[in-house]
mmCIF file as gemmi writes it, N, C-alpha and C atoms, coordinates in Angstrom:
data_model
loop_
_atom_site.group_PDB
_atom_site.id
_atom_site.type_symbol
_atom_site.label_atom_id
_atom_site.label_alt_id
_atom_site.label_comp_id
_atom_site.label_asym_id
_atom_site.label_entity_id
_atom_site.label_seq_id
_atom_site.pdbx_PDB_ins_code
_atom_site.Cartn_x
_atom_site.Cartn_y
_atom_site.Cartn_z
_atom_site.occupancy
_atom_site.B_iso_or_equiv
_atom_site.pdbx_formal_charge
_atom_site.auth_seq_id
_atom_site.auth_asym_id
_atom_site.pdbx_PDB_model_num
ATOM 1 N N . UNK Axp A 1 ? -10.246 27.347 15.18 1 0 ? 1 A 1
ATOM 2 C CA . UNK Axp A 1 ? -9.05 26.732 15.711 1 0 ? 1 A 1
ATOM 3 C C . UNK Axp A 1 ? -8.132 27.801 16.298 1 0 ? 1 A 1
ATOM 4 N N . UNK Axp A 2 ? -7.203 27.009 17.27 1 0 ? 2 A 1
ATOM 5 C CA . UNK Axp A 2 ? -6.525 28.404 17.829 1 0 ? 2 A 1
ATOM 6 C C . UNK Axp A 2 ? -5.473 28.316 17.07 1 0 ? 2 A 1
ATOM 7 N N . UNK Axp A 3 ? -4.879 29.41 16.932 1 0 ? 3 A 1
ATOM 8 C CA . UNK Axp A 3 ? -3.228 29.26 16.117 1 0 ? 3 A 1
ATOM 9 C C . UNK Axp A 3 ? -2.127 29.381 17.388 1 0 ? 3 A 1
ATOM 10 N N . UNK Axp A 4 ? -1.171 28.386 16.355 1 0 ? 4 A 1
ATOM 11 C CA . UNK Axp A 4 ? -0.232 28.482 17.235 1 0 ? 4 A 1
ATOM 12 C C . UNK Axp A 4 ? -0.106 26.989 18.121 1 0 ? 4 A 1
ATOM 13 N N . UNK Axp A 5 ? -1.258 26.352 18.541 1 0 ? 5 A 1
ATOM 14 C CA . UNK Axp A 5 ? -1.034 25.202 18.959 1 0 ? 5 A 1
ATOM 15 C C . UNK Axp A 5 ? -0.906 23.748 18.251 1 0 ? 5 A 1
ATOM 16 N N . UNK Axp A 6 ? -1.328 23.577 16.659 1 0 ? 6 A 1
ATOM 17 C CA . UNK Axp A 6 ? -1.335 22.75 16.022 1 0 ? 6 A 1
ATOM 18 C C . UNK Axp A 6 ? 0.033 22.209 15.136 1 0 ? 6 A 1
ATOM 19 N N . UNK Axp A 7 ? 0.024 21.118 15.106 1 0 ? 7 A 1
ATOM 20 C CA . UNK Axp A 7 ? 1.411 21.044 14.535 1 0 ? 7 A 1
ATOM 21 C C . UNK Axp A 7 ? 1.187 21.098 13.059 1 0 ? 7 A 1
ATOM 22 N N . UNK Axp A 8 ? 2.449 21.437 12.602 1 0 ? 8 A 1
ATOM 23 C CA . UNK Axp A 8 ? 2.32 21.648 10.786 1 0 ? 8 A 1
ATOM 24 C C . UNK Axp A 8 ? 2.606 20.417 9.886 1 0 ? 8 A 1
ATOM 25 N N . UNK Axp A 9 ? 0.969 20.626 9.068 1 0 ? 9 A 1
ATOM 26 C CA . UNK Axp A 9 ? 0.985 19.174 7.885 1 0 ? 9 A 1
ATOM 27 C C . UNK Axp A 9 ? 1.589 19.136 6.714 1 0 ? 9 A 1
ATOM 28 N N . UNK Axp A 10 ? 2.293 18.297 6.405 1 0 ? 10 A 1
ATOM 29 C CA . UNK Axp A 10 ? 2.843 18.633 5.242 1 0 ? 10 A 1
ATOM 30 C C . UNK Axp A 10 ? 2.784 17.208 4.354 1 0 ? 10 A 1
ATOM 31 N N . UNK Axp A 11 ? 2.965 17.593 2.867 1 0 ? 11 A 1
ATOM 32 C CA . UNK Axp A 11 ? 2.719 16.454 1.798 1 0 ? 11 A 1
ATOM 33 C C . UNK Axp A 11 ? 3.489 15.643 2.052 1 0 ? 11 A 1
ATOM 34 N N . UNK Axp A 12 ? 4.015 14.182 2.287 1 0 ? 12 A 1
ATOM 35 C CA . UNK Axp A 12 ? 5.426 13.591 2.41 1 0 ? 12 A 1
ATOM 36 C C . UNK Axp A 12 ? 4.635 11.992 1.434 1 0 ? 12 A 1
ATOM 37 N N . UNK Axp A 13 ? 5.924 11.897 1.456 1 0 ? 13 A 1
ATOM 38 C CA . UNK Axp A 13 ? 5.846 10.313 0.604 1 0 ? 13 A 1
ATOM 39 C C . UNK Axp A 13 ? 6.41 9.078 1.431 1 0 ? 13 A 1
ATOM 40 N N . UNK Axp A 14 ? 5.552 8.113 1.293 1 0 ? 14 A 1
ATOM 41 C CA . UNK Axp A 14 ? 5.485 6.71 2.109 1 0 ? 14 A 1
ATOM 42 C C . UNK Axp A 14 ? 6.667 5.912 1.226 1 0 ? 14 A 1
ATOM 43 N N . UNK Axp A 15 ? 7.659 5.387 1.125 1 0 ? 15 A 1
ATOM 44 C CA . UNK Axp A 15 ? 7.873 4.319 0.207 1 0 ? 15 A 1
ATOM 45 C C . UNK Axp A 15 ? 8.09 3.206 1.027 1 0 ? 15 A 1
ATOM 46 N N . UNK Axp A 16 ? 7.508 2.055 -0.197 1 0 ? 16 A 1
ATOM 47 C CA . UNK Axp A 16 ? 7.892 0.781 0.265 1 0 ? 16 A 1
ATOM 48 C C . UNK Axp A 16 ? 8.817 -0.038 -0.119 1 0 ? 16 A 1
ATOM 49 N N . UNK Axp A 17 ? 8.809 -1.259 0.768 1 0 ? 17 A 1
ATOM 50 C CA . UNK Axp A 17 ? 10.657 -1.784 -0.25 1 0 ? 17 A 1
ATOM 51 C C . UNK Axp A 17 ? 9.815 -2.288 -1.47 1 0 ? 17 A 1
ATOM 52 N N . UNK Axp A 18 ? 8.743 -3.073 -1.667 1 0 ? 18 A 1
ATOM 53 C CA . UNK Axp A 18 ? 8.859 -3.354 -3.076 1 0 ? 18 A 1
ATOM 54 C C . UNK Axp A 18 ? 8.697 -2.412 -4.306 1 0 ? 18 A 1
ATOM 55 N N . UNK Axp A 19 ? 8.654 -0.743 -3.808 1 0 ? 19 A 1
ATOM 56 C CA . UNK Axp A 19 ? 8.651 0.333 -4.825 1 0 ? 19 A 1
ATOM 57 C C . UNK Axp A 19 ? 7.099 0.869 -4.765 1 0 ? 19 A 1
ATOM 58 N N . UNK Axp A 20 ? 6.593 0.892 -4.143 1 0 ? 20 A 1
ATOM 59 C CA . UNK Axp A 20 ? 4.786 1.493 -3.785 1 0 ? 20 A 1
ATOM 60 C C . UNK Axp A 20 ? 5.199 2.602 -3.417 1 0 ? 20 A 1
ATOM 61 N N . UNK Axp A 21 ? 4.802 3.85 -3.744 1 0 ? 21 A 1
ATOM 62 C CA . UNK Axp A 21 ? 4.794 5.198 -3.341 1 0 ? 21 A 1
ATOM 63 C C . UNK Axp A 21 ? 3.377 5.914 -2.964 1 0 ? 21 A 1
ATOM 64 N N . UNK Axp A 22 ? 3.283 6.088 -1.369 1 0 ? 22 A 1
ATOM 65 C CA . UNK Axp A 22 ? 2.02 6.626 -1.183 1 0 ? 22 A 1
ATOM 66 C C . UNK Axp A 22 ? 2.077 7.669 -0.841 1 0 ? 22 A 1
ATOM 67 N N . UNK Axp A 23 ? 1.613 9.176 -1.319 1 0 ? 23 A 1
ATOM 68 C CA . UNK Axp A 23 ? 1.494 10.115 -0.55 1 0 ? 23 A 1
ATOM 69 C C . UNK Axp A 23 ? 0.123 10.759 0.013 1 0 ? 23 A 1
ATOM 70 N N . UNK Axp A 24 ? 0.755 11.107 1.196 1 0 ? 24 A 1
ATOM 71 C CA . UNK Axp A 24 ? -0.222 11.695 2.109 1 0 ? 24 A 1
ATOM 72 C C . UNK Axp A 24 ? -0.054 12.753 3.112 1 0 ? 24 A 1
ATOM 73 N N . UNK Axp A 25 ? -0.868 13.239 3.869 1 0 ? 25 A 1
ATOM 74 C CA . UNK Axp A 25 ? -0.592 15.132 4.577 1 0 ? 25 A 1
ATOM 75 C C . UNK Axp A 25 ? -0.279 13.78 6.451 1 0 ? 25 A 1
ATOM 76 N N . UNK Axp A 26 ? 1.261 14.316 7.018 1 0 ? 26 A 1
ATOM 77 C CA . UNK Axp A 26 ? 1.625 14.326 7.934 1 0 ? 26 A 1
ATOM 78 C C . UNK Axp A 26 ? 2.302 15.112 8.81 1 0 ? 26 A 1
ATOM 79 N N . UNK Axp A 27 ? 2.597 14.924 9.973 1 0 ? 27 A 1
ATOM 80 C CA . UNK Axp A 27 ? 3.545 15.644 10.921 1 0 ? 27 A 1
ATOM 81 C C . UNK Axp A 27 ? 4.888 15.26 10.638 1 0 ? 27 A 1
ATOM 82 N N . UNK Axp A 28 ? 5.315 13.991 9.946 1 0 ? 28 A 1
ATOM 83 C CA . UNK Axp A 28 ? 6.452 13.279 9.744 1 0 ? 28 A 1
ATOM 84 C C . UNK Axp A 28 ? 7.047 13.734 8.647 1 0 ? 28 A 1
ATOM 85 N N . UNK Axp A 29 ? 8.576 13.514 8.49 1 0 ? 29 A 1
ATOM 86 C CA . UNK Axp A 29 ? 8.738 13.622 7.291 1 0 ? 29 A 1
ATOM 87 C C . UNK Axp A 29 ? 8.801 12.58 6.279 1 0 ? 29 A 1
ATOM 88 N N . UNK Axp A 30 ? 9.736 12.184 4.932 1 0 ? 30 A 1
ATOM 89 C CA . UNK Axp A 30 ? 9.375 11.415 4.351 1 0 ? 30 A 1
ATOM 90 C C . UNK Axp A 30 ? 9.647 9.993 5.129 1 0 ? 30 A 1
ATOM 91 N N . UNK Axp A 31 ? 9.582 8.688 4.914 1 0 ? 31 A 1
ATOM 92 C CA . UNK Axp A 31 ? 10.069 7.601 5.228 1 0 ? 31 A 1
ATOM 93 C C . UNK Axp A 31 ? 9.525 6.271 4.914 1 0 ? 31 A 1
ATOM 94 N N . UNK Axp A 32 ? 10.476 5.252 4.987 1 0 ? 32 A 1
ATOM 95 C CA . UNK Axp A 32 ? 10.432 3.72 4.206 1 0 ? 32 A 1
ATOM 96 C C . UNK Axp A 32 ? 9.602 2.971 5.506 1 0 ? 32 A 1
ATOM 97 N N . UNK Axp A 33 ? 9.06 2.12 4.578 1 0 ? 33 A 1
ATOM 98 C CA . UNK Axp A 33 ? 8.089 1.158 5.322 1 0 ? 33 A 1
ATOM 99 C C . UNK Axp A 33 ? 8.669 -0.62 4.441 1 0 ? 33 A 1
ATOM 100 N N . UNK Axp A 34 ? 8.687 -1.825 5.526 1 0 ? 34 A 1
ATOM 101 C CA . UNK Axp A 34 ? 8.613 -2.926 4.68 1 0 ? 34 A 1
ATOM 102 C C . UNK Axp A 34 ? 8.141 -3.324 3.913 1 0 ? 34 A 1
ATOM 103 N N . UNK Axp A 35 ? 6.514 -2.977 4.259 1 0 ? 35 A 1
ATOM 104 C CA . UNK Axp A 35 ? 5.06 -3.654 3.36 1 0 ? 35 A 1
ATOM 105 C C . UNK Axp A 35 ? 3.879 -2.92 3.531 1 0 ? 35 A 1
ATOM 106 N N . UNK Axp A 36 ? 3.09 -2.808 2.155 1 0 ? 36 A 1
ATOM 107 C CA . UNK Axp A 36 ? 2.033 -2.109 2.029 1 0 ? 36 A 1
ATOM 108 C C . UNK Axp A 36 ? 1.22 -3.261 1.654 1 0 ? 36 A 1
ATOM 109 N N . UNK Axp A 37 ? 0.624 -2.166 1.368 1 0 ? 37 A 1
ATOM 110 C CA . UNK Axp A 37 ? -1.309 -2.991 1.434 1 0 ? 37 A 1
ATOM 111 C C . UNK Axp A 37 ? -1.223 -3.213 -0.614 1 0 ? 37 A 1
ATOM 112 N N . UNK Axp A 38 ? -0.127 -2.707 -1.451 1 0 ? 38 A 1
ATOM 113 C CA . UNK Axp A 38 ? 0.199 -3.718 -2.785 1 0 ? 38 A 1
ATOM 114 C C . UNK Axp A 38 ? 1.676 -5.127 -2.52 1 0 ? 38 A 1
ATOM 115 N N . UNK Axp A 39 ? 2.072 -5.33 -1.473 1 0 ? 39 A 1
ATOM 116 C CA . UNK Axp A 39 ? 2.644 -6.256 -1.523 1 0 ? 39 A 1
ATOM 117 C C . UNK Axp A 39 ? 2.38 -7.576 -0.264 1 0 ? 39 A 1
ATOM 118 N N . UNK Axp A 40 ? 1.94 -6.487 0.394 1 0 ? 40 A 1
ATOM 119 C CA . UNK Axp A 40 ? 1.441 -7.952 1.476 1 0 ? 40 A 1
ATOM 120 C C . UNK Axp A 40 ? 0.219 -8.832 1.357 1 0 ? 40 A 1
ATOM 121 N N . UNK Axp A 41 ? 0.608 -10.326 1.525 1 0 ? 41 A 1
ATOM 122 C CA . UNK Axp A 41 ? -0.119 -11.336 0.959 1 0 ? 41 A 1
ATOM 123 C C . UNK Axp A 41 ? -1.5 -11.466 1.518 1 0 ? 41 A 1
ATOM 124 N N . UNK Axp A 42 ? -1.778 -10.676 2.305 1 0 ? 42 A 1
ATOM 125 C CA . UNK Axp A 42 ? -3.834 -10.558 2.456 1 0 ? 42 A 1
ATOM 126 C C . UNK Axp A 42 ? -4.288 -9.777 1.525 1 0 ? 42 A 1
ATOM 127 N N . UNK Axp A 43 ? -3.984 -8.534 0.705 1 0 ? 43 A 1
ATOM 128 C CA . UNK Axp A 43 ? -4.286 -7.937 0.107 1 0 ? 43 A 1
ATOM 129 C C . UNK Axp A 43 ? -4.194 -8.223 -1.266 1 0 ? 43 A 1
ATOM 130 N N . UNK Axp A 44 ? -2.677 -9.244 -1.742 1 0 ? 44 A 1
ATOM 131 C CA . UNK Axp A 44 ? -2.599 -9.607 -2.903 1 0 ? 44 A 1
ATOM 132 C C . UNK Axp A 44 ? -3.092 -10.907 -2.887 1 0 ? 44 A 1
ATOM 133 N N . UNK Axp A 45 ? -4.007 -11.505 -1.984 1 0 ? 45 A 1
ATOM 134 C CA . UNK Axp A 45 ? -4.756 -12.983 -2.088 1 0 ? 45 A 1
ATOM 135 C C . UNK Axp A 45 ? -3.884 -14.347 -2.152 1 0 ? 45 A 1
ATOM 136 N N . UNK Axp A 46 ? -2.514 -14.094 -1.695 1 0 ? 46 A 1
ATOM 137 C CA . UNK Axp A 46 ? -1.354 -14.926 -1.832 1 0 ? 46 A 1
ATOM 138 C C . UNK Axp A 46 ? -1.452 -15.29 -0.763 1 0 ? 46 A 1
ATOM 139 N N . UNK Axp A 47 ? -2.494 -14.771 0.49 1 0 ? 47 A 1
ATOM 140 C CA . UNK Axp A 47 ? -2.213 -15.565 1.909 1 0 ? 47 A 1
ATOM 141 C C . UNK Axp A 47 ? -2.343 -17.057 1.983 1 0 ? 47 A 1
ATOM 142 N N . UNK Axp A 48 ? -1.555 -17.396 3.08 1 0 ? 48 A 1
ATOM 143 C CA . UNK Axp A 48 ? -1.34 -18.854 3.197 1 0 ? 48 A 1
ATOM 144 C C . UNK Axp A 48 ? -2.539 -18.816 4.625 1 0 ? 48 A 1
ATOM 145 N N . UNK Axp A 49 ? -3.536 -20.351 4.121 1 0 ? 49 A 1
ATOM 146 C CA . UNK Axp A 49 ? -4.027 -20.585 5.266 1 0 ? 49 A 1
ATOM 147 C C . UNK Axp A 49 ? -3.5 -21.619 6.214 1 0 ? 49 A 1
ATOM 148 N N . UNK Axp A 50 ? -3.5 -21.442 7.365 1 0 ? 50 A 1
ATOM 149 C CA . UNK Axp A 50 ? -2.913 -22.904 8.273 1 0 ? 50 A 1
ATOM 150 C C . UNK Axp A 50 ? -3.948 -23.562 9.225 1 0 ? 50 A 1
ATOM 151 N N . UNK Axp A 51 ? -3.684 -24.909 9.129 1 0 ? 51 A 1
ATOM 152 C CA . UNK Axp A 51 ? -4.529 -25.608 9.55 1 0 ? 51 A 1
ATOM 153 C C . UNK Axp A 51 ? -4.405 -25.961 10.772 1 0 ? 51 A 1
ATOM 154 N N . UNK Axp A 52 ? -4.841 -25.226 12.262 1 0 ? 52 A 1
ATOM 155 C CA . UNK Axp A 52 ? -4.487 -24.978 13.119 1 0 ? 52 A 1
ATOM 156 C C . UNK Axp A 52 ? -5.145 -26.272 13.902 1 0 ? 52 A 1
ATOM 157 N N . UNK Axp A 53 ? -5.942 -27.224 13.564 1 0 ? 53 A 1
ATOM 158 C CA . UNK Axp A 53 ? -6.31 -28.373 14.093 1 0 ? 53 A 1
ATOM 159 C C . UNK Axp A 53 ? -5.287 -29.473 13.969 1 0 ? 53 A 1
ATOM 160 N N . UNK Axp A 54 ? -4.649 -29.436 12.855 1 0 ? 54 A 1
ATOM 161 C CA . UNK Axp A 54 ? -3.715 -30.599 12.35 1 0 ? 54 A 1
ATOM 162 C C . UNK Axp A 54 ? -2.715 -30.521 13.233 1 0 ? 54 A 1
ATOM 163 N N . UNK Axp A 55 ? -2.505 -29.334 13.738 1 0 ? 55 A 1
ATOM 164 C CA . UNK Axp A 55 ? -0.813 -28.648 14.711 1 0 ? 55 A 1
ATOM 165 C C . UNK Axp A 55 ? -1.361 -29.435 15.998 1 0 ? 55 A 1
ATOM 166 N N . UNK Axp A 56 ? -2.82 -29.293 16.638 1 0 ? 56 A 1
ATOM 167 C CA . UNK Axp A 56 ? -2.906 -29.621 17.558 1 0 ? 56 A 1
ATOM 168 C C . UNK Axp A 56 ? -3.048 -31.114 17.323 1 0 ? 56 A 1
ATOM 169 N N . UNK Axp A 57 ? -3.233 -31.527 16.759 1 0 ? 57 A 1
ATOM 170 C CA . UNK Axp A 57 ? -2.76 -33.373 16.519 1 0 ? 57 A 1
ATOM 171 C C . UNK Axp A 57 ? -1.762 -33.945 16.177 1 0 ? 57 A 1
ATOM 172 N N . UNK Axp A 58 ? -1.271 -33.133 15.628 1 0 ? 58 A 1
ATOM 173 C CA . UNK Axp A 58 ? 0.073 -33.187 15.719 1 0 ? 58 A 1
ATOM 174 C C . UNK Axp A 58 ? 1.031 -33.401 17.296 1 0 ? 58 A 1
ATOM 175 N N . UNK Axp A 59 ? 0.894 -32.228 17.606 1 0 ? 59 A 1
ATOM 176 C CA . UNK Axp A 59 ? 1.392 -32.007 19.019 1 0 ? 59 A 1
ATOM 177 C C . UNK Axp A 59 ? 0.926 -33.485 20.284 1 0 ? 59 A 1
ATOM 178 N N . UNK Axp A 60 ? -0.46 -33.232 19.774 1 0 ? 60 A 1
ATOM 179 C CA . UNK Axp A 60 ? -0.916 -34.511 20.851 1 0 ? 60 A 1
ATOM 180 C C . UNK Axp A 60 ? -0.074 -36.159 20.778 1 0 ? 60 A 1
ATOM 181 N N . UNK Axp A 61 ? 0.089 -35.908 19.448 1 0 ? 61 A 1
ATOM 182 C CA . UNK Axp A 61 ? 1.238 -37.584 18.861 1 0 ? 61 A 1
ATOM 183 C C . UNK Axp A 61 ? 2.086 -37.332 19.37 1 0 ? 61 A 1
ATOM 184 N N . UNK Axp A 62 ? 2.846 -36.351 19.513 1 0 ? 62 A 1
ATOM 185 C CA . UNK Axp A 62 ? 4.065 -35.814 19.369 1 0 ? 62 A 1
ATOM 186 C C . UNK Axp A 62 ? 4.401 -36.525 20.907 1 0 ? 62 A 1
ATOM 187 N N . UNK Axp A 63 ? 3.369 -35.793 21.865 1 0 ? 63 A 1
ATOM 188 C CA . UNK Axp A 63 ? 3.906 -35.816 23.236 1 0 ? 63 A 1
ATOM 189 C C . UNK Axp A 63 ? 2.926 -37.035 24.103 1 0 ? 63 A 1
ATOM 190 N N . UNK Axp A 64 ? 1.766 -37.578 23.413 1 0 ? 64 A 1
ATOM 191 C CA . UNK Axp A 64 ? 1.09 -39.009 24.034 1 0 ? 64 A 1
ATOM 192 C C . UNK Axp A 64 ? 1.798 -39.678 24.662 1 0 ? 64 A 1
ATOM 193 N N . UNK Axp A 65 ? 3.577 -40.229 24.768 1 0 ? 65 A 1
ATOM 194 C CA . UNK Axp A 65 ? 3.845 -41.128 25.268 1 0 ? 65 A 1
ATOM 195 C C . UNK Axp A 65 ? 4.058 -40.028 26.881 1 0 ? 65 A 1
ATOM 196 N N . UNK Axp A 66 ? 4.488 -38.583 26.847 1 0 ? 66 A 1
ATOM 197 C CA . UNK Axp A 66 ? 4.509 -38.217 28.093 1 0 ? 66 A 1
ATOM 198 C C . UNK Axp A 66 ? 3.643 -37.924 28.666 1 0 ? 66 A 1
ATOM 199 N N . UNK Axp A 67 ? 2.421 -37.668 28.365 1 0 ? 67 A 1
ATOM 200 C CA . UNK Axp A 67 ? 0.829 -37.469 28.847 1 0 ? 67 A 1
ATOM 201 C C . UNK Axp A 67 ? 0.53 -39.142 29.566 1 0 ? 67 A 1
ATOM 202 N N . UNK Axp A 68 ? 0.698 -40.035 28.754 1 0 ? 68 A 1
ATOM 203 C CA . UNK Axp A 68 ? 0.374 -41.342 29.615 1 0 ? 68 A 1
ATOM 204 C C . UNK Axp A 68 ? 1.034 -41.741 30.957 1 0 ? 68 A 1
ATOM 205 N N . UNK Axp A 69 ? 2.301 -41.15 30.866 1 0 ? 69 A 1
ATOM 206 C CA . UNK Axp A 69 ? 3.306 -41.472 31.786 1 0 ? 69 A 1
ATOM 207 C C . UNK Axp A 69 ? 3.216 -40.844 32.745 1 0 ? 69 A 1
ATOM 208 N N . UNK Axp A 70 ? 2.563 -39.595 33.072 1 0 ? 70 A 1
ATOM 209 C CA . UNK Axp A 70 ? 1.85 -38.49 33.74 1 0 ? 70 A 1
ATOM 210 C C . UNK Axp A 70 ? 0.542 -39.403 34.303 1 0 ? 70 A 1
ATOM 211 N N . UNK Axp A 71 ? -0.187 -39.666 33.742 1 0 ? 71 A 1
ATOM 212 C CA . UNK Axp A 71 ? -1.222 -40.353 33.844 1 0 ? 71 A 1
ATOM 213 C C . UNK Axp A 71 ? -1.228 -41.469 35.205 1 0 ? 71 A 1
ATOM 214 N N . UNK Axp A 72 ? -0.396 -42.781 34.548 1 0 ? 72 A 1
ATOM 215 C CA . UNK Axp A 72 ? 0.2 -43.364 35.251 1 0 ? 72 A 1
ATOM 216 C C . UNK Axp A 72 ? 0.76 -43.581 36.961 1 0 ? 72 A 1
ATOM 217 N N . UNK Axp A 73 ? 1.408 -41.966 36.673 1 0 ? 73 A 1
ATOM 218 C CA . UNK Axp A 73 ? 1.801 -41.853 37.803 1 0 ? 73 A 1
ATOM 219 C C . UNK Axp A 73 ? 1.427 -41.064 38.849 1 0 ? 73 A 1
ATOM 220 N N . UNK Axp A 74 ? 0.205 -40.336 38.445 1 0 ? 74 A 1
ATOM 221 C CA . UNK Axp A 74 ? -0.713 -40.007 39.053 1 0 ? 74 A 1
ATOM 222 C C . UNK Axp A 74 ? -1.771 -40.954 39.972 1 0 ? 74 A 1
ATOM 223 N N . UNK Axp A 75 ? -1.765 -41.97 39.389 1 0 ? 75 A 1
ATOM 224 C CA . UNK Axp A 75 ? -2.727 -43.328 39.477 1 0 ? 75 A 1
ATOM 225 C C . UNK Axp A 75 ? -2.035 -44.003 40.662 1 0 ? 75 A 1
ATOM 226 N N . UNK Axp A 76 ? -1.043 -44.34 40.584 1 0 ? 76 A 1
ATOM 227 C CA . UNK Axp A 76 ? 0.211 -45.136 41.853 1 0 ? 76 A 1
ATOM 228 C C . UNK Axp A 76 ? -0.061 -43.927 42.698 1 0 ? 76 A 1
């Protein structure tokens, strides 16, 4: 390696708001993060699934009377 061109690593600490402390070798110094991989809900199996078919039937009820009326007046 050449010296002189690399930037300098140093130990620093990650914290998170719910209190997770990760350390690891960066260019940065220390600093706060919202969510880690112990509080966010894919990792702690708390994820919510959504039922992204129901939204679209939803939506379709929602707006059927202006889709027909479209329809309609396409037809005339």
């Amino acid at each position: 390696m050449k010296k002189g061109i690399h930037p300098k690593l140093n130990w620093i600490k990650i914290t998170c708001a719910c209190g997770n402390v990760i350390e690891t070798l960066s260019t940065r110094k220390d600093y706060n993060v919202e969510i880690c991989s112990a509080c966010h809900p894919f990792f702690t199996g708390k994820q919510k699934l959504v039922d992204s078919a129901g939204k679209i039937e939803k939506f379709r009820k929602k707006y059927e009377t202006f889709m027909k009326k479209d329809e309609e007046a396409k037809k005339n």
